[in-house]
C-alpha positions in Angstrom: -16.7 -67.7 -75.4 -17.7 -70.2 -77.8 -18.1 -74.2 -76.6 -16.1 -74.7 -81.1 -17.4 -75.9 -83.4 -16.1 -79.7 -82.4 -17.4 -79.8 -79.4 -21.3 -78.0 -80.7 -21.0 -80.9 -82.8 -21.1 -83.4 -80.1 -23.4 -81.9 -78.1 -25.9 -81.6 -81.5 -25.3 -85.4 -81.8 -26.3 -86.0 -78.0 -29.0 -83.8 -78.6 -30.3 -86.1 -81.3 -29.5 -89.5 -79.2 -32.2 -88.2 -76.4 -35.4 -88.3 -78.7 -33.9 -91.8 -79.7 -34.0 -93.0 -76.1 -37.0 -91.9 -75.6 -38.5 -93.5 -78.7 -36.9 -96.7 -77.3 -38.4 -96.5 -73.8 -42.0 -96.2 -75.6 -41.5 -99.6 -77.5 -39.8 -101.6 -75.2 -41.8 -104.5 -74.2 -44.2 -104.1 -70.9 -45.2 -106.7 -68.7 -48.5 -106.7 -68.0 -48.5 -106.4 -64.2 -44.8 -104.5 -64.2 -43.9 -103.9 -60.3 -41.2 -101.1 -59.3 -38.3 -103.8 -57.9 -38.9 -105.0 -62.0 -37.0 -101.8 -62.9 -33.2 -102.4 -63.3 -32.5 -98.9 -61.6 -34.6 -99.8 -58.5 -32.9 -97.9 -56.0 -34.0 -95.1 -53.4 -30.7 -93.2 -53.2 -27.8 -93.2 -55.9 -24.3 -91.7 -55.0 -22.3 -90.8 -57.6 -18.5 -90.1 -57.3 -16.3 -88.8 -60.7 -13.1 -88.1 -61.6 -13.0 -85.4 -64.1 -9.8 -84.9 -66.0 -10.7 -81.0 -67.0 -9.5 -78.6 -69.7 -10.6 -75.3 -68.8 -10.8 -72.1 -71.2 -12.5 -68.8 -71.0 -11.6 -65.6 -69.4 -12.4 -63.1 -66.5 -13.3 -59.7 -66.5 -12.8 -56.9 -64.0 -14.2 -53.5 -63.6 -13.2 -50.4 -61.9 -14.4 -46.8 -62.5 -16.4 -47.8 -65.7 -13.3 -49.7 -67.7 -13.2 -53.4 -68.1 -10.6 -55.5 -68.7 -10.6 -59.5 -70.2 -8.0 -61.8 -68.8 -7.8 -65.3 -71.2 -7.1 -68.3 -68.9 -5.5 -69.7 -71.2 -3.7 -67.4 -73.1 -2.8 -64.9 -70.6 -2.5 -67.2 -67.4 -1.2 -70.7 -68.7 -4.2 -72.7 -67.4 -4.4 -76.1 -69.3 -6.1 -79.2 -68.4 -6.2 -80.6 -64.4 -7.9 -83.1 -62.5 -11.1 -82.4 -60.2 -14.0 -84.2 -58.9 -17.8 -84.4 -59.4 -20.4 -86.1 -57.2 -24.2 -87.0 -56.7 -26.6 -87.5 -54.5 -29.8 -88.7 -55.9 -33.0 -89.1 -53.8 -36.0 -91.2 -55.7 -38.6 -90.4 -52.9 -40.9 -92.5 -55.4 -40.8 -94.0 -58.4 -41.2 -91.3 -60.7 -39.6 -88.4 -58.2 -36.6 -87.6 -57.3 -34.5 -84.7 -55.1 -30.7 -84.2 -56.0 -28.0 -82.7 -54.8 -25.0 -82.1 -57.6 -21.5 -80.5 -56.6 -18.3 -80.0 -58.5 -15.3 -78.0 -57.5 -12.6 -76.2 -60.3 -9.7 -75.5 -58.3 -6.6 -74.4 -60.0 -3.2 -72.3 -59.7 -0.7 -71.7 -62.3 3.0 -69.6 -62.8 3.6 -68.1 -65.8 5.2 -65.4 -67.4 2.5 -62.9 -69.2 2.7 -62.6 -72.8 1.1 -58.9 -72.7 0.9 -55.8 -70.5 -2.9 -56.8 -69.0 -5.0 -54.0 -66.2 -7.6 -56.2 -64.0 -9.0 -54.8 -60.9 -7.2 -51.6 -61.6 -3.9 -53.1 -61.2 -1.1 -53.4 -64.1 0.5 -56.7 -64.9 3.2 -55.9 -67.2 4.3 -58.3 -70.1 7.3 -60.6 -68.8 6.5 -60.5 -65.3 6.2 -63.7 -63.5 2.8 -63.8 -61.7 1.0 -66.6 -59.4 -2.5 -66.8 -60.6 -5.5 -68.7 -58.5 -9.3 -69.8 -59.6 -11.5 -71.2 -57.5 -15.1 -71.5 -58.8 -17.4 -74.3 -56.6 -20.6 -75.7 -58.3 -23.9 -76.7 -55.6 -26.9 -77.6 -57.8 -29.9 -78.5 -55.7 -32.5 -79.8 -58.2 -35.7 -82.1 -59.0 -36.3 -84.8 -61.8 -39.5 -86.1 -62.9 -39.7 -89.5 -64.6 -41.8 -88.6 -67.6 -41.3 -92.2 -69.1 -40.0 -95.1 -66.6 -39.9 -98.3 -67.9 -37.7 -101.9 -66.7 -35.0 -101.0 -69.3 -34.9 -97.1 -68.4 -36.2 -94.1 -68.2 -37.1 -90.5 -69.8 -37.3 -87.5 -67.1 -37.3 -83.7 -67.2 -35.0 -82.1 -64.3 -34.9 -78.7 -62.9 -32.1 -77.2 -60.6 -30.4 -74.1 -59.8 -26.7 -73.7 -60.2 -24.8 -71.9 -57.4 -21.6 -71.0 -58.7 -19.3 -69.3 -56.2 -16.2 -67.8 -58.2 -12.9 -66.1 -57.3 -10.2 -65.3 -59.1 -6.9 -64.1 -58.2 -3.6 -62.7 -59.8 -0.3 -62.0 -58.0 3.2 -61.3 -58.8 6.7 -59.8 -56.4 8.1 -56.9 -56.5 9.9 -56.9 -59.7 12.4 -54.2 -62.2 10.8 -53.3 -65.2 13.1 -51.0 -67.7 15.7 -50.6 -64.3 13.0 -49.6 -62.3 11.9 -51.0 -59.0 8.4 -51.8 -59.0 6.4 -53.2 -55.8 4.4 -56.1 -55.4 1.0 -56.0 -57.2 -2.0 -58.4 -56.0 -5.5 -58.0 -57.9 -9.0 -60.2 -56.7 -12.5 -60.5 -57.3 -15.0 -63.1 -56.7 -18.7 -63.4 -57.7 -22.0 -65.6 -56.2 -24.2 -66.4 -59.3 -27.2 -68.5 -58.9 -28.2 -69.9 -62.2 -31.3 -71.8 -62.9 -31.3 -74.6 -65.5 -33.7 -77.2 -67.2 -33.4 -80.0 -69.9 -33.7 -83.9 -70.6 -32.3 -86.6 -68.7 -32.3 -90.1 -69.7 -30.9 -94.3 -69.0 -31.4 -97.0 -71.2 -30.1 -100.9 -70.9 -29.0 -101.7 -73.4 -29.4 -105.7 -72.6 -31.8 -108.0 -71.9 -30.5 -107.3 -68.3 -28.8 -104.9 -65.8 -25.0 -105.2 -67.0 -24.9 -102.3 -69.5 -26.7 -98.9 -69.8 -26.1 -95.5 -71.7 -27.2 -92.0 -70.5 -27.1 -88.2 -70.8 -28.3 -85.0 -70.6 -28.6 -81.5 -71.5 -29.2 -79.1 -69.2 -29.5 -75.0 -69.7 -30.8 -71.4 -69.3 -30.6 -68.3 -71.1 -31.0 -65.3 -68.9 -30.7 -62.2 -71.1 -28.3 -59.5 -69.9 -27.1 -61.8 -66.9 -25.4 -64.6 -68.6 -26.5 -68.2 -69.4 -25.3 -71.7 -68.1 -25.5 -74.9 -70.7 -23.7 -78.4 -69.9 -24.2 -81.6 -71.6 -22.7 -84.8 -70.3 -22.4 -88.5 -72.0 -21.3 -92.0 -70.0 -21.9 -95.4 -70.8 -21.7 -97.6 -67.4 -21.0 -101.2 -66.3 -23.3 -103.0 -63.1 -20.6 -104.7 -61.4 -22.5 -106.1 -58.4 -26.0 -105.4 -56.9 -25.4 -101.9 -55.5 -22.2 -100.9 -57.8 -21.4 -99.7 -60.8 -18.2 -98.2 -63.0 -19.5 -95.5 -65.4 -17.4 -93.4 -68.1 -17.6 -90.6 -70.7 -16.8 -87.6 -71.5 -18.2 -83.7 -70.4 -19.0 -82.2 -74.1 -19.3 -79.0 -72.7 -20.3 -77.4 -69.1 -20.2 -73.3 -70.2 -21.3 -71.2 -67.7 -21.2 -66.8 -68.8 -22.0 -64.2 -66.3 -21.8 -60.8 -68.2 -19.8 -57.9 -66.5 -22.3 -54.8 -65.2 -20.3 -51.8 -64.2 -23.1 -50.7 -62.2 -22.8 -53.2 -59.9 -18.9 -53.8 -60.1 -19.7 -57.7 -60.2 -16.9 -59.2 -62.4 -17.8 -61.2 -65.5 -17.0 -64.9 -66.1 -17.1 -66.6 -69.2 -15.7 -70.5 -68.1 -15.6 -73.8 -70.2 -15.2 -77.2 -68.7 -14.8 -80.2 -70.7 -12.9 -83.5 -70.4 -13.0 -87.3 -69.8 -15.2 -88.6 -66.8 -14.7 -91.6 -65.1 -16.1 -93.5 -61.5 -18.5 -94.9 -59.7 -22.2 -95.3 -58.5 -23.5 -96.6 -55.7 -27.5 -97.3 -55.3 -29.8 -99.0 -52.8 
């Protein structure tokens, strides 16, 4: 699954906005005697609490005796775009250092009649049969960030965390007639615990003379040979609205996350793509 060729656009163009932060950080003015309560982002935890209106795409892949199957999501099982969450929990045990716990849930259930005469899990689907499908994959990302640069107006870190991704999939439909014959009910699941470690650039900059206004993003990823490979890329522009709050906004250019099918081990394989607008709020002190 690819993240198109729209969307590797963007994340090329965030890609190139990071080395300009952090050529901004470098020049910005510096007081002589610059204190940590100068920085705007003085804070020793951050909570962070999205709304994340998602349009998921990709496909699943079963196994049994050897013979895989791919199931689209889109495609195949109707999923288009819902609404989840995404939250933070930032720890800045000094200036420079920080702990983080990042979670996101993709929770999703769709009717719809298949297109095509699909096998997953060794069960049939035939085409015109009206099937309840269910995808539940949970995201827990303990991590840590280093400040490389931290100035008043912002900062330049590297970050380091490992993506749990707990995934299950599941496809149902009643006992139905196909050519006047009575067929049972037919149920097929499979779920999969993938633990993913990831890296890349995280950055904030104000843009004024002040606290009001600030940018960020990152890029975060890992390529892990035959197991798969995780990349995400995120970009939000936020608002201070008092001391301790803030409304930020953006959009998810891409959040890909593959984990190649192995018949030896039976594990299924998952190839899922999350992007979409972001919107909420962060709370510091």
């Amino acid at each position: 699954m690819s993240i198109g060729a729209r969307n590797l656009r963007k994340l090329i163009s965030l890609r190139g906005a990071i080395p300009i932060a952090f050529i901004l950080l470098l020049t910005l003015p510096i007081p002589l005697r610059a204190q940590q309560n100068d920085d705007f982002d003085n804070y020793k935890v951050r909570i962070d609490a999205f709304w994340f209106y998602s349009n998921p795409s990709g496909n699943i892949q079963g196994s049994v005796s050897g013979d895989s199957a791919s199931v689209d999501l889109q495609k195949d099982l109707g999923f288009n775009t819902y609404s989840t969450f995404a939250g933070k929990f930032d720890w800045k045990f000094t200036r420079k250092n920080h702990f983080y716990v990042a979670a996101s849930p993709f929770d999703t259930s769709r009717q719809t009649t298949l297109s095509r005469t699909f096998t997953f899990q060794g069960q049939t689907f035939e085409a015109d049969l009206v099937t309840q499908s269910d995808l539940h994959a949970v995201l827990i990302a303990p991590g840590y960030q280093y400040d490389i640069i931290r100035r008043k107006r912002g900062h330049f870190g590297i970050a380091v965390q490992v993506d749990l991704f707990d995934t299950s999939a599941m496809i149902s439909a009643a006992a139905h007639v196909v050519n006047g014959t009575q067929q049972g009910a037919v149920s097929a699941s499979a779920s999969l615990l993938a633990p993913i470690p990831v890296a890349g650039p995280e950055f904030r900059l104000y843009l004024l003379n002040s606290s009001r206004l600030f940018v960020e993003g990152n890029v975060y990823g890992m390529y892990l040979g035959g197991y798969g490979n995780f990349v995400s890329t995120s970009d939000t522009i936020g608002v201070t609205l008092t001391k301790n709050l803030s409304l930020n906004a953006g959009y998810q250019l891409g959040s890909r996350l593959v984990v190649d099918n192995n018949d030896s081990s039976k594990r299924i394989g998952v190839r899922l793509t999350q992007r979409g607008a972001i919107v909420g709020l962060e709370y510091s002190f």
